[in-house]
C-alpha positions in Angstrom: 0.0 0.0 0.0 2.4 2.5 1.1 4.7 1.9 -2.4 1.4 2.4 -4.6 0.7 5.6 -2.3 4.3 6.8 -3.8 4.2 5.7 -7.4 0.4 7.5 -7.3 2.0 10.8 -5.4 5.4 10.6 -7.9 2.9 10.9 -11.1 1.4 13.5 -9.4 4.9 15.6 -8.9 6.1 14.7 -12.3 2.7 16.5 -14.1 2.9 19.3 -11.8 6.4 20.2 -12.9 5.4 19.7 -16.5 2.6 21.9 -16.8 4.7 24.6 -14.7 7.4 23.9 -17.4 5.3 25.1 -20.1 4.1 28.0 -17.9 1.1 27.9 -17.9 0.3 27.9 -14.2 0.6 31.7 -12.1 2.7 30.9 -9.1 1.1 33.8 -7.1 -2.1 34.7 -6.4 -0.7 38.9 -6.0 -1.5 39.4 -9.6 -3.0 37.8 -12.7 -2.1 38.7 -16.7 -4.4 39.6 -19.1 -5.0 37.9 -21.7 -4.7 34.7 -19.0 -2.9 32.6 -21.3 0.2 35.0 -21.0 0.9 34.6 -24.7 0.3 37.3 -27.7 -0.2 36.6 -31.2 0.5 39.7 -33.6 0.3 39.7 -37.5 2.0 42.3 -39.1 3.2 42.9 -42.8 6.6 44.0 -44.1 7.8 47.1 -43.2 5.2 47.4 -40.8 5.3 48.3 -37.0 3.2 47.3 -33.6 2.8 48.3 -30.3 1.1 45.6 -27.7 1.4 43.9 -24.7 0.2 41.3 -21.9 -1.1 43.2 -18.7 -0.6 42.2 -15.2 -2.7 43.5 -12.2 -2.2 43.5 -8.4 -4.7 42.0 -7.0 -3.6 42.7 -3.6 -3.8 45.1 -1.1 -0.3 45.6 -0.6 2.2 47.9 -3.1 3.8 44.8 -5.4 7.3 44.5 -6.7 7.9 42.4 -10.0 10.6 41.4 -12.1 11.6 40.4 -14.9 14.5 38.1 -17.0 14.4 37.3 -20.8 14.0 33.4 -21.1 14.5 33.4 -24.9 14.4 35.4 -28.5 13.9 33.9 -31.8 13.6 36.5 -34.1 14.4 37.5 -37.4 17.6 39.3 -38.7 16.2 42.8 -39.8 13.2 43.2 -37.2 13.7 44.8 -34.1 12.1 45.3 -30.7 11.8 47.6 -27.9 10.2 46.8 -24.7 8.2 49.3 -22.5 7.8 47.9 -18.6 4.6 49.9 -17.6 5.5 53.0 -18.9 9.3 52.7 -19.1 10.4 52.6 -22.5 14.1 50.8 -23.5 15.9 50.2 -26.3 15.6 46.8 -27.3 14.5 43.9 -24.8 16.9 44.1 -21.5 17.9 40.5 -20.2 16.7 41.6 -16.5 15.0 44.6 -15.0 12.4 45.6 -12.5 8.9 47.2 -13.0 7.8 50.2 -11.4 6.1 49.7 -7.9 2.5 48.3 -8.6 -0.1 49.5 -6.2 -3.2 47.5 -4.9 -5.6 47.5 -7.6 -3.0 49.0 -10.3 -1.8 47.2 -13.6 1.3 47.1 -15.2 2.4 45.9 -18.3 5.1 44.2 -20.6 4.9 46.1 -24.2 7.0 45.3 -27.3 7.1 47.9 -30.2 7.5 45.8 -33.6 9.1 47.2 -36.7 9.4 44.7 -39.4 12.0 44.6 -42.3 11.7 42.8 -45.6 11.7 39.1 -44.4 8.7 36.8 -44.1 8.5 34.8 -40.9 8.3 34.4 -37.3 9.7 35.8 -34.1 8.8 34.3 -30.5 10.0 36.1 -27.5 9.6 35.0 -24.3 10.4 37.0 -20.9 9.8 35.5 -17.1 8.0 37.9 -15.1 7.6 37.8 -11.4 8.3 38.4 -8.0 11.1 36.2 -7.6 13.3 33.5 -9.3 11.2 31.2 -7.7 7.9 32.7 -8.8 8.2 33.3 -12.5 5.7 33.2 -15.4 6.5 33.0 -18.8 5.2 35.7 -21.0 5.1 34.6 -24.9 5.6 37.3 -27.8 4.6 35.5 -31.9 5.1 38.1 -34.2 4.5 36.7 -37.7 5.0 38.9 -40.2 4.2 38.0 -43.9 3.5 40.5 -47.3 -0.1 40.3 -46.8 -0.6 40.9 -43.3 -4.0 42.3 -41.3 -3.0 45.6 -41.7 -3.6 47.1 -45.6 -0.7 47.2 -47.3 -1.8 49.0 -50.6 1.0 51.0 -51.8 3.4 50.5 -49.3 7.0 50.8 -49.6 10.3 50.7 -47.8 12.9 53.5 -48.8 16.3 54.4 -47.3 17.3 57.2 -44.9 20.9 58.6 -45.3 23.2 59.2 -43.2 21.9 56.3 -40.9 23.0 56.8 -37.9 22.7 60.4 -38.0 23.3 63.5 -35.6 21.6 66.5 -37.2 19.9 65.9 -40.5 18.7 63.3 -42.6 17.4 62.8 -46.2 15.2 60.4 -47.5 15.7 58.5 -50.8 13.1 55.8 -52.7 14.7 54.0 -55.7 17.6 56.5 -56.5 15.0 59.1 -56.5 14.6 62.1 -54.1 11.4 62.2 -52.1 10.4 65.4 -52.4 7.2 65.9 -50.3 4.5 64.2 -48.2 3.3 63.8 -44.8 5.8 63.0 -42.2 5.8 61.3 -38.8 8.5 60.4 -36.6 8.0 58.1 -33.3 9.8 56.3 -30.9 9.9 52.7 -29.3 7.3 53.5 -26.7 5.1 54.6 -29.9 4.8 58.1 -29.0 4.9 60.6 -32.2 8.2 62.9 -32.0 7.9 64.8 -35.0 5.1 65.6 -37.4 5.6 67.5 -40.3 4.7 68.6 -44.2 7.9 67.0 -46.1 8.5 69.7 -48.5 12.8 69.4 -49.8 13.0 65.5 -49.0 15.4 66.9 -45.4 14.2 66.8 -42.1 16.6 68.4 -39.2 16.8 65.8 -36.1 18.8 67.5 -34.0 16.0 68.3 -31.6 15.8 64.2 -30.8 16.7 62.7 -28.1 19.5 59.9 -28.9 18.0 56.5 -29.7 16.1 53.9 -32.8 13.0 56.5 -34.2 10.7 54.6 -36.7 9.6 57.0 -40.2 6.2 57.0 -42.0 6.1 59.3 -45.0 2.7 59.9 -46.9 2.5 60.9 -50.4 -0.7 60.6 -52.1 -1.7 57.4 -51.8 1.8 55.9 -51.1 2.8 55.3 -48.0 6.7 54.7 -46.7 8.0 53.4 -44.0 11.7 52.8 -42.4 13.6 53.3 -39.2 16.6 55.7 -38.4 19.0 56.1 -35.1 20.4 59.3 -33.7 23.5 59.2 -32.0 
C-alpha cells in the first residue's frame, strides 16, 4: 500500500512540474495577466510596425514589486524590438529589470514595439515575469510577419534614410530618386509621435531628438513609406 501511495504521489509531482514547465500555471495569487494565457499573437506585414502587450494586475492590497528576466528570443535578422515595462520605454529587450512599484488595484504591463524589415517569418520572445526566481511566469511574444498581413498594405513601400546613424539631418531617398514631399511622422519605441511635419525638400533636421532607434512614415498621395533611423 504505502509503495502504490508513492508511485500514485510521484505521477502526481512529475505532471505538476510539467505543466509549470510550459508555464502555464501563475505561481502567485498577488497578480494575474491579461489575456490569461500570458501569450500574444500579432500579425503584421513588411515594413510594418506594432505596439502591444500582456497586462498584469495587483490583486492585492499591498504595493507589489515584479521582475523580470528574458527566457529566450527567436527572431528574425532585420526586425527589431523595444520593450516598455509599464510605462518605461528601452531600447531593445533588456535580459533583466524591475517594474515600477504596482499599487493595490493598479496594472502594469510588458509592451513590445514591432518594426518589421523585408523578411517573411516568425519571431517568438519569451520573458519570465515575477516576484522572484522562484515565482516566475512565462510571458510569450509570436510576431508573424508576412507580405499580406491584417493591416492594408496598398501601396506600401520601404525606402532608405541617409546618413543612418545620424546627428543632425537626414534625407530620404526611394529608388535613387529624391522624395520630395509628403506627410511625415516620426516616433519612438514607446510609440509616441516625436515629430510631425509637411515634407517639402526630401530633409528633415533631427537635431531636436533625443538619442536613440526612431521609426519613419512618409505619406505621399496614396503611397505610404515606412523605415527606421537612429540618432546618436
Amino acid at each position: 500500500m504505502p509503495g502504490i501511495l508513492f508511485f500514485k504521489m510521484k505521477k502526481i509531482l512529475a505532471l505538476f512540474v510539467t505543466v509549470l514547465a510550459a508555464g502555464n500555471i501563475s505561481f502567485s495569487q498577488n497578480y494575474t495577466f491579461d489575456p490569461s494565457s500570458k501569450q500574444l499573437v500579432i500579425n503584421l506585414p513588411l515594413n510594418d510596425s506594432d505596439f502591444k502587450g500582456i497586462y498584469f494586475k495587483n490583486v492585492s492590497s499591498s504595493p507589489l514589486t515584479l521582475n523580470w528576466t528574458l527566457l529566450s528570443t527567436n527572431t528574425l535578422s532585420d526586425c527589431m524590438f523595444g520593450m516598455c515595462a509599464s510605462g518605461n520605454c528601452l531600447n531593445g529587450i533588456p535580459a533583466t529589470g524591475t517594474f515600477p512599484i504596482l499599487q493595490a488595484s493598479d496594472t502594469g504591463w510588458v509592451k513590445l514595439h514591432c518594426f518589421t524589415g523585408n523578411t517573411p517569418g516568425t519571431n517568438v520572445i519569451k520573458i519570465l515575469v515575477g516576484e522572484s526566481q522562484k515565482t516566475m511566469d512565462t510571458l510569450t511574444f509570436i510576431i508573424t510577419v508576412s507580405p499580406t498581413g491584417i493591416k492594408e498594405q496598398k501601396h506600401k513601400l520601404s525606402f532608405d534614410v541617409f546618413p543612418n546613424p545620424a546627428s543632425d539631418k537626414i534625407s530620404l531617398k526611394l529608388q535613387d530618386q529624391q522624395v520630395r514631399s509628403g506627410e511625415l511622422q516620426v516616433y519612438n519605441l514607446s510609440g509616441e509621435t516625436v515629430m510631425q511635419q509637411t515634407l517639402t525638400n526630401g530633409s528633415i533636421d533631427i537635431r531636436s531628438l533625443a538619442p536613440g532607434l526612431y521609426f519613419l512614415r512618409l505619406r505621399s498621395g496614396e503611397k505610404l513609406y515606412s523605415t527606421r533611423f537612429l540618432k546618436n
